[in-house]
N, C-alpha and C positions, 0 to 999 in steps of 0.2 A: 398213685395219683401223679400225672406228669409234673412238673416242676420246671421252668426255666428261669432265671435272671440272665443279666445282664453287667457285665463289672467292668468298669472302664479305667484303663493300666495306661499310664502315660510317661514315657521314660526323657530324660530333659539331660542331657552330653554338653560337658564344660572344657575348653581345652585351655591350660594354663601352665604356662611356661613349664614344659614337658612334663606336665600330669593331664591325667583326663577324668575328673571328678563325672559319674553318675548319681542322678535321683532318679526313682520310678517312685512315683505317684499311683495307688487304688482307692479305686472310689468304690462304693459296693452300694451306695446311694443309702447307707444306714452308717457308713465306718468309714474313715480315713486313714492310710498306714500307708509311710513314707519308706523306702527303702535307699541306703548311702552304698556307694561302694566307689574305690578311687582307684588307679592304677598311674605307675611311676616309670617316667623312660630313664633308663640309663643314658648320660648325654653319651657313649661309645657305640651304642646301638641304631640304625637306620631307624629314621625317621618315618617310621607308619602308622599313620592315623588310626587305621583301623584295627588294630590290635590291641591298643590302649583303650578305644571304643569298646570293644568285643569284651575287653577284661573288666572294665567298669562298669559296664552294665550287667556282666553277669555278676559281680558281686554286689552289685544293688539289688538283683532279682533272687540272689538267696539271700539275702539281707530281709526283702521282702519276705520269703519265702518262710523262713524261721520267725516270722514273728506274728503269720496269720498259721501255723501250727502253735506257737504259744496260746492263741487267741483259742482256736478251737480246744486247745487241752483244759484251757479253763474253762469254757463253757462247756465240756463235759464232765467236767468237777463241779459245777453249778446246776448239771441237772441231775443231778444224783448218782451218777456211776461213781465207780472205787476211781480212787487217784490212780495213774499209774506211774510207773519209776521214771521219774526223768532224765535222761541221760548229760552227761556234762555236752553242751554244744559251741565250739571254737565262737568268737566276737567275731563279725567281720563288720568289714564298713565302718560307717564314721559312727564317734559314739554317740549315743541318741539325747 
């Protein structure tokens, strides 16, 4: 049976005295789940926006990323399959 939704990801870039704080925002129009990730300029390093952009967003989108597989592991624990092993997975982003 076909299946489509629809989830809408909206990523929001903060720049503050040489850091560049990331949110993304999903909506799944039933769930909310924020993801943080930050990136830090060395004041010795050139000044490019978009590298500090580029790192903070992707650490807000695996920030996201690991916590809609937490989401689904438990919902596969809640419909009846075996748990499976969890593996230890690094913190990133801001703490929640």
């Amino acid at each position: 049976m076909p299946h489509t939704v629809e989830w809408k990801v909206r990523l929001h870039l903060f720049e503050e005295e040489g850091s560049t704080k990331a949110r993304v925002v999903l909506d799944t129009g039933t769930t909310v789940l924020t993801g943080h990730g930050t990136a830090h300029r060395n004041p010795v390093d050139a000044d490019v926006p978009e590298i500090g952009e580029e790192l903070a967003a992707g650490r807000a989108l695996h920030d996201l990323g690991r916590q809609l597989v937490e989401v689904a592991e438990r919902d596969i624990e809640h419909a009846g399959a075996p748990a499976t092993a969890r593996r230890a997975r690094p913190e990133t982003g801001w703490p929640l």
